[in-house]
C-alpha positions as semicolon CSV with decimal commas, in nm:
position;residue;x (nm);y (nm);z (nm)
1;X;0,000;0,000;0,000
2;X;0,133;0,353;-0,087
3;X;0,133;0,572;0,182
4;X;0,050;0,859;-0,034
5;X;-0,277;0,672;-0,107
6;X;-0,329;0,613;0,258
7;X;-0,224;0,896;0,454
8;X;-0,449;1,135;0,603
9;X;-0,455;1,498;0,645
10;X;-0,571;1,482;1,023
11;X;-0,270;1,268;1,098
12;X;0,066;1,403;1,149
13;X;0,273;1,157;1,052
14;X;0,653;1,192;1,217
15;X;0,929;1,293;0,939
16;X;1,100;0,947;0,967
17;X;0,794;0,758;0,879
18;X;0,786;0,963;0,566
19;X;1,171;0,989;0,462
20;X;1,317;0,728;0,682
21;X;1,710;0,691;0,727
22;X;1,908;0,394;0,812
23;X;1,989;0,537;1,172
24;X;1,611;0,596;1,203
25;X;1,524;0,248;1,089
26;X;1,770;0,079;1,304
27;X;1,648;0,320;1,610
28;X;1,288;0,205;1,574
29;X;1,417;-0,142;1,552
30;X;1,569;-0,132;1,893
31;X;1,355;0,093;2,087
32;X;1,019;0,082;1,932
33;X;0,982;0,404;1,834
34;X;0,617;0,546;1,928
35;X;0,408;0,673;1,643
36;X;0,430;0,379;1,397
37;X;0,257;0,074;1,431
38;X;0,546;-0,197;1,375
39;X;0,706;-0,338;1,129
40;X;0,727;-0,684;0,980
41;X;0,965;-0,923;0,757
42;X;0,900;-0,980;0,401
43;X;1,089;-1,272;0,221
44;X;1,267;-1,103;-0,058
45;X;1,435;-1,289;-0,323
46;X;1,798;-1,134;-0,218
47;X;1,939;-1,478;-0,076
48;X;2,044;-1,380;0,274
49;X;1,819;-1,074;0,304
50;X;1,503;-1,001;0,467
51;X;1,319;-0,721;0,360
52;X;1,198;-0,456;0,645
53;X;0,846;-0,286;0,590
54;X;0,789;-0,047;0,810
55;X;0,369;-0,001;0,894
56;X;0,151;0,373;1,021
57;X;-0,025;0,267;1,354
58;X;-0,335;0,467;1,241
59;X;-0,369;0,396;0,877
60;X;-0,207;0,054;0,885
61;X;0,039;0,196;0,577
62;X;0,327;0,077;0,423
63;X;0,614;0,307;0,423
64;X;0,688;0,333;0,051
65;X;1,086;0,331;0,185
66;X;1,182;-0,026;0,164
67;X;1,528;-0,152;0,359
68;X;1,701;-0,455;0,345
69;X;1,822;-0,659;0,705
70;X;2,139;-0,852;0,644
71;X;2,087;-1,198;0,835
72;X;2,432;-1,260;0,870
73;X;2,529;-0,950;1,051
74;X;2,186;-0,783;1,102
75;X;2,295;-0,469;0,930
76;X;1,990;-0,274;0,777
77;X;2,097;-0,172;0,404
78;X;1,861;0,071;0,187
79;X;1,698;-0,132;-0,065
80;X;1,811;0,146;-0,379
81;X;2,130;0,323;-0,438
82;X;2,395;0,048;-0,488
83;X;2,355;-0,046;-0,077
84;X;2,334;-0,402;-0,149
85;X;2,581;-0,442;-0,401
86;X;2,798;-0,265;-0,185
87;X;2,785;-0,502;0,151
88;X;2,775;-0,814;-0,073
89;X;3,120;-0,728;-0,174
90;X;3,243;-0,615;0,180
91;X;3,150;-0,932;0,334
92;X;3,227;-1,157;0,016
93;X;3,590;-1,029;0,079
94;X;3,614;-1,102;0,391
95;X;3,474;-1,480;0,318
96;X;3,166;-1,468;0,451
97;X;2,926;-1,417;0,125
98;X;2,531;-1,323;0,164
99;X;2,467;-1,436;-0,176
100;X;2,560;-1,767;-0,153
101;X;2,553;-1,956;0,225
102;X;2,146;-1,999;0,238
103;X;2,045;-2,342;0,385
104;X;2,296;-2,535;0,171
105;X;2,147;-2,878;0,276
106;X;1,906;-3,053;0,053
107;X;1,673;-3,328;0,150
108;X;1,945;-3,585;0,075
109;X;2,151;-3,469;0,362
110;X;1,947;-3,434;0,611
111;X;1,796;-3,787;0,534
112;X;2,117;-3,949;0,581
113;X;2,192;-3,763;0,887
114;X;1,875;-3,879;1,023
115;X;1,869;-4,213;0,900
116;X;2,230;-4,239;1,073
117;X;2,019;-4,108;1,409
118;X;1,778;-4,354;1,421
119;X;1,982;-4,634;1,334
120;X;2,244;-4,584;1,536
121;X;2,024;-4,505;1,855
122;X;1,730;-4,757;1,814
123;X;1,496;-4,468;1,851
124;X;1,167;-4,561;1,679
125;X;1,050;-4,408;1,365
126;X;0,719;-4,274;1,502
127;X;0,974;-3,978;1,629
128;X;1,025;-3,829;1,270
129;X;0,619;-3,716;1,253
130;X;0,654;-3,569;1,621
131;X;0,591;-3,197;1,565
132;X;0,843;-3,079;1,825
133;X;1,083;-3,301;1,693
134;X;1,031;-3,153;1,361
135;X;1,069;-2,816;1,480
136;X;1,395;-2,874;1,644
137;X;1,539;-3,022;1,318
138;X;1,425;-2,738;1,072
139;X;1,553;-2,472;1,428
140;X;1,876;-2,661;1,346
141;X;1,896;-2,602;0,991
142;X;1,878;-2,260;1,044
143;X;2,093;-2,213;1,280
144;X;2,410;-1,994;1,122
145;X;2,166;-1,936;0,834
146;X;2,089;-1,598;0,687
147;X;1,712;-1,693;0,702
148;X;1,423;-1,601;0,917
149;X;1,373;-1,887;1,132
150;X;0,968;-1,897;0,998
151;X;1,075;-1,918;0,650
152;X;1,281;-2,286;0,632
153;X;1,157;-2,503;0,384
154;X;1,023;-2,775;0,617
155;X;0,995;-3,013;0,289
156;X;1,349;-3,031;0,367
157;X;1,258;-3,280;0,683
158;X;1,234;-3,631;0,494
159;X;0,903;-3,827;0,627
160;X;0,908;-4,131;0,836
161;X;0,855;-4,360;0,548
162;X;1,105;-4,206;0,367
163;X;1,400;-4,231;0,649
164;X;1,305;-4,530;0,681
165;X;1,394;-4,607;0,380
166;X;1,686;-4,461;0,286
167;X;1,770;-4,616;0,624
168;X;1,733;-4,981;0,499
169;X;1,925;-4,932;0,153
170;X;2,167;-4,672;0,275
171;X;2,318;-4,737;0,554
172;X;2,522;-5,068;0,491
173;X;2,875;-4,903;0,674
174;X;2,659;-4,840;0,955
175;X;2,503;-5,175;0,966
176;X;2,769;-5,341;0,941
177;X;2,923;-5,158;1,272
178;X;2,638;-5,228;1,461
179;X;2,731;-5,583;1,371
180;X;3,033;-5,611;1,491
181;X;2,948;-5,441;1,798
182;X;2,663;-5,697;1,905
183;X;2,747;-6,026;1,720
184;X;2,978;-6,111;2,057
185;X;2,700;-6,060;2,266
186;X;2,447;-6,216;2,038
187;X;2,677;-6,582;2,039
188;X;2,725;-6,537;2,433
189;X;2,307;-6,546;2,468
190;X;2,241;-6,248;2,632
191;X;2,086;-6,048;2,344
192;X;1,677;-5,968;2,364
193;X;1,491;-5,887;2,117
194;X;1,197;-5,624;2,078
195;X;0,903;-5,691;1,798
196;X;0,608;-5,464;1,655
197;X;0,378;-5,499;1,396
198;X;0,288;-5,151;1,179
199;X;0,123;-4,967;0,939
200;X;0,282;-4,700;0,728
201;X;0,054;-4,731;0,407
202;X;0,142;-5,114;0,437
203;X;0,212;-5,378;0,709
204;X;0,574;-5,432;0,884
205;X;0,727;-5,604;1,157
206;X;1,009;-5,418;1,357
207;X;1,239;-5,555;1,523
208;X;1,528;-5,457;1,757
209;X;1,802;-5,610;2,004
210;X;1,863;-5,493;2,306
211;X;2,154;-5,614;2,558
212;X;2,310;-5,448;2,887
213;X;2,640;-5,284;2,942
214;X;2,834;-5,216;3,248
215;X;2,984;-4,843;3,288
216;X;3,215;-4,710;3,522
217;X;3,048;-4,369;3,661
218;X;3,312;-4,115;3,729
219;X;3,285;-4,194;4,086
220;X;3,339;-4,526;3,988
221;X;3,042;-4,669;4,035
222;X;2,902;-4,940;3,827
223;X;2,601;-4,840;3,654
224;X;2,422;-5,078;3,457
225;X;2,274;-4,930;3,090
226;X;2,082;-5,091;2,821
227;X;2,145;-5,024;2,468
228;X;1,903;-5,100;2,191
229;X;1,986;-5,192;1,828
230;X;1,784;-5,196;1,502
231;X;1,761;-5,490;1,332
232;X;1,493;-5,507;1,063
233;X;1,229;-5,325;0,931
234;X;0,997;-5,557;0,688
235;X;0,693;-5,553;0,485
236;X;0,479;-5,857;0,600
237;X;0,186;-5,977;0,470
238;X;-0,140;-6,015;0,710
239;X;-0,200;-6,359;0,642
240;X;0,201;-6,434;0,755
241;X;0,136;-6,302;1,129
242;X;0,061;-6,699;1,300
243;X;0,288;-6,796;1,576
244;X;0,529;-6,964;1,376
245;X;0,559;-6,755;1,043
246;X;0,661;-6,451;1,273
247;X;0,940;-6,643;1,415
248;X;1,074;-6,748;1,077
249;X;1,065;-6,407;0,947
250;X;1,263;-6,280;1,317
251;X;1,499;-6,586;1,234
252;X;1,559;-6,476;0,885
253;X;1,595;-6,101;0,982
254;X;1,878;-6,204;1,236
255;X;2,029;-6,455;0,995
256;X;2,039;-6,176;0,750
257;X;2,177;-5,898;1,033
258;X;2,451;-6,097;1,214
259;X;2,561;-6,356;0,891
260;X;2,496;-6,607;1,130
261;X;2,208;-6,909;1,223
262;X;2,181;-6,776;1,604
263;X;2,003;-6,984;1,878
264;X;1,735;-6,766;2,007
265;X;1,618;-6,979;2,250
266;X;1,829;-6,819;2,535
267;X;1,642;-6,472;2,420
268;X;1,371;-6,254;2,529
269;X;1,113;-6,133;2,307
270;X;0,945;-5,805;2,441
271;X;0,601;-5,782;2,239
272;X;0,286;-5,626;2,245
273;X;-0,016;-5,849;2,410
274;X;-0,134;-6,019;2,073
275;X;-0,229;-6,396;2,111
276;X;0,016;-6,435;1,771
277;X;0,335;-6,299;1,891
278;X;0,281;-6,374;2,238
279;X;0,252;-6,750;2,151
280;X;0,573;-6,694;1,936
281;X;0,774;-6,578;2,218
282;X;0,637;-6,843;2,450
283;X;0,713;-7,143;2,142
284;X;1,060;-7,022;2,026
285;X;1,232;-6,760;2,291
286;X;1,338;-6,784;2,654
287;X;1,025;-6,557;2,771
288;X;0,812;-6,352;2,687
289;X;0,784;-5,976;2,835
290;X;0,500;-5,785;2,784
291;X;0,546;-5,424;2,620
292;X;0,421;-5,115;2,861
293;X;0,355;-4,896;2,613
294;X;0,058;-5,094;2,451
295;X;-0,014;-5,212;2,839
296;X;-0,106;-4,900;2,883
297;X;-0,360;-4,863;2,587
298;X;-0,482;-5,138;2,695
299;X;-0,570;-5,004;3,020
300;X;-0,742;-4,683;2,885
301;X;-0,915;-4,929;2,678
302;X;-1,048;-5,131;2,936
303;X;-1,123;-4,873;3,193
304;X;-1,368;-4,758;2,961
305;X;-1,478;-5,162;2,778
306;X;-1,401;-5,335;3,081
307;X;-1,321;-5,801;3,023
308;X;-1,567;-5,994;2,970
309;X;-1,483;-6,193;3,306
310;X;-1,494;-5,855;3,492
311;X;-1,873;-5,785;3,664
312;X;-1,999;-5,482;3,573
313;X;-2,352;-5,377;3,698
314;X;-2,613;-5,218;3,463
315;X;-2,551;-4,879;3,607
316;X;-2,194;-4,891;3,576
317;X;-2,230;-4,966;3,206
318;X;-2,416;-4,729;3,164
319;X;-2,181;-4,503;3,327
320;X;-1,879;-4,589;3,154
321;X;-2,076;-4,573;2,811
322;X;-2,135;-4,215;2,885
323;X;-1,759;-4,113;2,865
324;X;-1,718;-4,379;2,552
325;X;-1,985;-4,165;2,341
326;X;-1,779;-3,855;2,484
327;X;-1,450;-3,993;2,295
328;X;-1,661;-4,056;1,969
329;X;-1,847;-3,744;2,008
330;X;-1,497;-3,558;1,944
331;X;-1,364;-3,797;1,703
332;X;-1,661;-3,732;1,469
333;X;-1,664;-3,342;1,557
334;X;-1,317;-3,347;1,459
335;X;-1,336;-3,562;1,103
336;X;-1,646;-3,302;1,005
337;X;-1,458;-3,004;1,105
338;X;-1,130;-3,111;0,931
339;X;-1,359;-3,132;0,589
340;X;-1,460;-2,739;0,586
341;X;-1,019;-2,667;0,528
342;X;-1,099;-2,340;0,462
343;X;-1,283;-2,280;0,846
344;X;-1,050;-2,505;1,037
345;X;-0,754;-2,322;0,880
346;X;-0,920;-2,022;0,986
347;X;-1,016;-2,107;1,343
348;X;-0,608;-2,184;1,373
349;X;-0,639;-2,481;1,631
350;X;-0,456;-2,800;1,626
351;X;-0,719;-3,128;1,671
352;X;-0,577;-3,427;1,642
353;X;-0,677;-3,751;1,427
354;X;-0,776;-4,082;1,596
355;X;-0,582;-4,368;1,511
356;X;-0,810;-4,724;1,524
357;X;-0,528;-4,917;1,670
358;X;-0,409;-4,669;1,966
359;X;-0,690;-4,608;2,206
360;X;-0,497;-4,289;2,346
361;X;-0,539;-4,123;1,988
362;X;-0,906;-4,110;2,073
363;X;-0,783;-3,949;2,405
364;X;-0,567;-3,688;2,301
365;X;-0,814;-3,566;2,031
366;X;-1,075;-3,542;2,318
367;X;-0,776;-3,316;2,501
368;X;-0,710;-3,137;2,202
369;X;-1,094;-3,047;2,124
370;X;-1,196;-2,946;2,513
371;X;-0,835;-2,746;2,561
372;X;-0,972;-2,517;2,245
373;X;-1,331;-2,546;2,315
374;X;-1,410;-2,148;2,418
375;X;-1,258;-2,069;2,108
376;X;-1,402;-2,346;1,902
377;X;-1,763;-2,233;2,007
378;X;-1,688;-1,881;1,882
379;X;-1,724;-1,990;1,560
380;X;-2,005;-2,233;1,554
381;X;-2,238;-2,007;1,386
382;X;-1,953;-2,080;1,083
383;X;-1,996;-2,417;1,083
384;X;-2,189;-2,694;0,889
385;X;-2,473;-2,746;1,074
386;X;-2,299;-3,187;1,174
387;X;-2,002;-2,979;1,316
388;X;-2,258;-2,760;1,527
389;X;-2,412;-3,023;1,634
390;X;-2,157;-3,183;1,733
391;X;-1,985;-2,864;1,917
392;X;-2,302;-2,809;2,075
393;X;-2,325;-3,103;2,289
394;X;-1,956;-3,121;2,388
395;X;-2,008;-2,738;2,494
396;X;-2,271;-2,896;2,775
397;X;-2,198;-2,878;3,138
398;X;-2,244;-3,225;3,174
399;X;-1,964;-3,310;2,903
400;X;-1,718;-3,068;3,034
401;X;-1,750;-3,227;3,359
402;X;-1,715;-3,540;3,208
403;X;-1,391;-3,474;3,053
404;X;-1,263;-3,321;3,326
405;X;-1,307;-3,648;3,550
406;X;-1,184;-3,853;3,254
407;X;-0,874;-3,643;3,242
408;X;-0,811;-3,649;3,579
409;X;-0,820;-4,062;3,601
410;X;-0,641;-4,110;3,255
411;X;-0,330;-3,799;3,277
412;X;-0,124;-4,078;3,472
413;X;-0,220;-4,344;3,264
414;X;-0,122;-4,067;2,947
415;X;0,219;-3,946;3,086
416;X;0,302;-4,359;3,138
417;X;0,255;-4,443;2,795
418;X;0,433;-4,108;2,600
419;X;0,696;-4,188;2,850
420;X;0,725;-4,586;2,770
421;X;0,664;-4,518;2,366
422;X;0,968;-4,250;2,382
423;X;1,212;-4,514;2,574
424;X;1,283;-4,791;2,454
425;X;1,499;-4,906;2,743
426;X;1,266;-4,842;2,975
427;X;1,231;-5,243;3,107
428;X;1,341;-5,092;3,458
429;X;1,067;-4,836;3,516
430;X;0,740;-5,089;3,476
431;X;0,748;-5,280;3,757
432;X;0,786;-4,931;3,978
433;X;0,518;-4,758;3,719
434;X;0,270;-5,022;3,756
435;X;0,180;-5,030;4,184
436;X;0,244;-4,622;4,141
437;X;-0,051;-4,625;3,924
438;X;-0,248;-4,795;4,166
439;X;-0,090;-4,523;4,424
440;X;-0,191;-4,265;4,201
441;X;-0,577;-4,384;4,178
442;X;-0,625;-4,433;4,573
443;X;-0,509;-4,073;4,582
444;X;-0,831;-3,989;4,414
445;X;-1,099;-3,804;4,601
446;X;-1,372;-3,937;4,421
447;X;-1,764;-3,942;4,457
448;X;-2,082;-4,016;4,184
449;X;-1,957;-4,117;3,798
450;X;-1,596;-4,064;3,827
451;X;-1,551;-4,346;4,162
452;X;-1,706;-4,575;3,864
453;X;-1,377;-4,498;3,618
454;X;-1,118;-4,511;3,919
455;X;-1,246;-4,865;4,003
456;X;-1,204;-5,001;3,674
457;X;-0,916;-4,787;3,594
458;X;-0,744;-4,973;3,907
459;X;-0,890;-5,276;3,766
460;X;-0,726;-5,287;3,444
461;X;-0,416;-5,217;3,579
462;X;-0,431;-5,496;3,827
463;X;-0,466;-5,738;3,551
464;X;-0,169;-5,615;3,371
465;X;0,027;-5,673;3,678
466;X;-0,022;-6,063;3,587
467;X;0,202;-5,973;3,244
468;X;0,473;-5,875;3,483
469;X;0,768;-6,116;3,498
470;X;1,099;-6,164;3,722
471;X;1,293;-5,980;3,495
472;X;1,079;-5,674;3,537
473;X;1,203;-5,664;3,874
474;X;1,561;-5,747;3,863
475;X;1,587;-5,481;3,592
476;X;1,446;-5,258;3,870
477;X;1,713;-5,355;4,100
478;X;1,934;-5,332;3,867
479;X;1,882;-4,949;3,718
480;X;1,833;-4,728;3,859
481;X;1,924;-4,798;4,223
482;X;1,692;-4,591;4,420
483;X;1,426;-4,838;4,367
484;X;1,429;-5,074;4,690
485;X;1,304;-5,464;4,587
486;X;1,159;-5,508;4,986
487;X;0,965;-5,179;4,960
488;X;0,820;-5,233;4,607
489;X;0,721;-5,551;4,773
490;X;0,527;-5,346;5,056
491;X;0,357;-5,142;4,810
492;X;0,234;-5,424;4,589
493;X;0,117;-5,613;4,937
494;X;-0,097;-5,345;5,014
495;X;-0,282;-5,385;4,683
496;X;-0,320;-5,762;4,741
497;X;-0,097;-5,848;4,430
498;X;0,036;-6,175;4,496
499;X;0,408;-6,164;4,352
500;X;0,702;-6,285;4,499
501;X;0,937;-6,010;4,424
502;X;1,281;-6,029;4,613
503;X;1,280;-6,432;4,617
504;X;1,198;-6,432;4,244
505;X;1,418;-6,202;4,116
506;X;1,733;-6,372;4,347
507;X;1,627;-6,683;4,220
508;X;1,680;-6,535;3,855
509;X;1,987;-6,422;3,941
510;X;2,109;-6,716;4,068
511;X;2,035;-6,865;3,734
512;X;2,250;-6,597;3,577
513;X;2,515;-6,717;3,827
514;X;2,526;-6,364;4,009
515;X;2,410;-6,203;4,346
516;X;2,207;-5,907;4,466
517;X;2,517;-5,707;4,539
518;X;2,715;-5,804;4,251
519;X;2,534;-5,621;4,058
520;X;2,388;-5,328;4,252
521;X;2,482;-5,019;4,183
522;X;2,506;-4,760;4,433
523;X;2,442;-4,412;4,407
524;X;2,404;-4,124;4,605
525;X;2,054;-4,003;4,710
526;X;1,935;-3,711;4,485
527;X;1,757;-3,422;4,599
528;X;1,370;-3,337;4,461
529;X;1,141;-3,105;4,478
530;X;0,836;-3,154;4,690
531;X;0,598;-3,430;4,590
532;X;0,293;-3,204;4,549
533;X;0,503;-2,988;4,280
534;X;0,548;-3,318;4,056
535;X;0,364;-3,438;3,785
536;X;0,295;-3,840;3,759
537;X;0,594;-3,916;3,588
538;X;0,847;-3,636;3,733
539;X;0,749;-3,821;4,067
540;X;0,824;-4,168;3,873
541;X;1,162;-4,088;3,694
């Protein structure tokens, strides 16, 4: 907008808006300058400039004066007179060009840098569509950049699918280190194994090793650390998942990792709670250990659908039923919404889709929906008249009180499973995670509908405890040390839970032909912060 267009004659306008210098644009920069009403950044097709446009606070004008903000050095240039051409060739003298150092990476670099990441680590895949993960990479990429940080090219952040690939045909140098580093451990039998089925547009299996490590601390304690290694990623077909097809597609996955015909009958498997897999580790491995993270679906699951073996009166049904429509009552307000782009763009809120297989999907769209809800219902006169519909009854009292209790019972049962999802060594923390969640729900003051979900809720998790083996607990003696085996086994007495921790897990040590203090390792206390001040899982980890 011209300003001459805009301007008007009531309005005194201060000289520098009107014939601004250098030192006046650099002065408003810093201090704000009263009597204009900002300015903002324009991408300009200078590589390594932004352009600065200054804007009238009354008339919301453009100042027809246009400058130039070097990103390298922040200088601000006049956009006319030679300016530009002039500090190009100052600072291309002195080596560090503007014209030609802007985000030199293309997609092919940063896929191999993160392919070497998640290979190398064992971190799972499902971290590449994590949007603060995302962020972080593409904050990276601009760091020493002469860019503003809004405008990098996030297509330059390869997709899961796509790291995972380049990961698989890529990467045979750092394969074959990872070799080398576990084939010793994999011949001496004390290699585990971790297996998922997928979807990314197709079915896979996943599968990882995992062994631990002793390490000196600098005080020269002995600290005990598990390290996780990728294996295979697959495509599978779903009429190959039986028992014994998925243990000769892990047995051909290792033979083609190590080169070698290994006996896995001295391994774990650590799998979700499918009767397919489950019976696979039971036929063919050592043991079977049940995977947290879908344990914990599982129990938000069946808080709400509670086992068939479990009684459940008429009015408790009912009950429960009532916070089940709540979940699809969001996941249906959310699919209609998501179909007007034009409004949801608009509305600028983030609601999340559900995913079938993950019960918490359904959760966090319900937290998504009710965290934006005031500003969601301002623009329900905008909507199709299924999204109203929809907003209107989540808007009621009784819903908002119903999510509230639901939130309340489930945030422990949320924080477990981000927190088991996002480590994969985290074999140490369930046995300790599983009696706190019982903790957790006695804690409750509850009263009416929501004493209904905290019974179940405890109810569910009880029944997981039966997944829990004697290597749940050793690995809690084991790492970290703070966790005492004769006081977990108070704490699971008190909730009637009939396992015989301390004798087990010596017994299983015995069998590994070492002793309790062998292989304890001793730390000293740490300080914390108050209990009350802690979330769930602060007090946890």
């Amino acid at each position: 907008m011209n300003i001459s267009n805009a301007s008007d004659d009531t309005i005194q306008m201060p000289q520098w808006f009107i014939d601004p210098n250098k030192i006046d644009c650099e002065l408003v920069i810093k201090n704000k300058k009263e009597g204009f009403g900002g300015f903002y950044k324009k991408c300009t097709d200078k590589q390594g400039y932004m352009r600065v446009v200054f804007v009238h606070h009354a008339t919301g004008a453009e100042n027809a004066v246009k400058f130039l903000k070097c990103e390298s050095c922040s200088s601000i240039i006049g956009d006319n007179g030679g300016h530009l051409q002039r500090h190009q060739k100052k600072h291309s003298t002195s080596g560090n060009s503007t014209s030609r150092n802007v985000l030199n990476a293309s997609k092919l670099d940063v896929s191999r840098l993160l392919s070497r990441f998640f290979a190398t680590t064992g971190r799972p895949l499902h971290e590449m569509e994590n949007s603060s993960f995302r962020t972080l990479v593409g904050d990276l990429l601009n760091l020493g950049k002469r860019m503003d940080p809004t405008s990098v090219p996030m297509s330059l952040i390869p997709s899961r699918s796509s790291t995972r690939r380049y990961t698989l045909e890529k990467l045979d140098n750092e394969i074959a280190k990872l070799r080398t580093l576990v084939l010793p451990i994999a011949k001496s039998g004390y290699l585990s194994f971790m297996a998922d089925f997928g979807r990314v547009h197709e079915d896979f299996l996943c599968l990882k090793a995992s062994y631990l490590e002793e390490r000196i601390d600098e005080d020269g304690s002995l600290k005990w650390v598990t390290l996780v290694v990728p294996i295979a990623y697959m495509s599978v077909s779903g009429d190959l998942k039986d028992a014994n097809n998925i243990f000769i597609m892990i047995k051909q996955a290792v033979l083609n990792f190590f080169g070698e015909d290994l006996d896995l009958k001295t391994a774990f498997l650590t799998a979700d709670g499918a009767h397919n897999i489950r019976r696979c580790a039971t036929d063919h491995f050592n043991q079977y250990v049940r995977c947290f993270a879908h344990a914990t679906d599982i129990i938000g699951k069946r808080t709400l659908l509670p086992y068939k073996s479990t009684i459940v009166s008429p009015l408790e049904r009912s009950i429960l039923k009532n916070y089940s429509d709540l979940l699809e009552l969001c996941r249906l307000f959310t699919m209609s919404l998501k179909k007007d782009r034009a409004l949801y763009k608009e509305i600028g809120v983030s609601l999340l889709d559900v995913v079938p297989t993950r019960w918490f999907s359904g959760f966090k769209c319900l937290v998504a929906v009710y965290k934006n809800i005031d500003k969601l219902g301002s623009f329900i006169a905008e909507m199709t008249p299924t999204s109203a519909s929809h907003l209107d009854e989540l808007l009621k009292i009784e819903n908002r009180i119903r999510y509230k209790e639901l939130s309340d019972v489930m945030d422990p049962l949320l924080q477990s499973n981000t927190y088991f999802q996002e480590n994969s060594d985290s074999l140490k923390d369930v046995a300790v995670f599983v009696v706190s969640l019982m903790d957790e729900f006695d804690r409750f003051s509850v009263a009416g509908e929501k004493e209904v979900l905290v019974k179940f809720a405890k109810q569910a998790t009880r029944k997981m405890c039966t997944d829990l083996d004697t290597i749940h607990f050793v690995a809690t003696y084991l790492n970290p040390p703070s966790k005492d085996l004769h006081e977990l086994q108070l704490r699971y007495d008190r909730h009637q839970i009939p396992i015989d921790i301390v004798n087990d897990a010596q017994k299983l040590l015995d069998d590994l032909g070492k002793s309790f203090e062998e292989m304890r390792y001793q730390a000293p206390p740490q300080s914390q912060p108050p209990a009350r001040h802690l979330t769930f899982l602060q007090r946890e980890t």
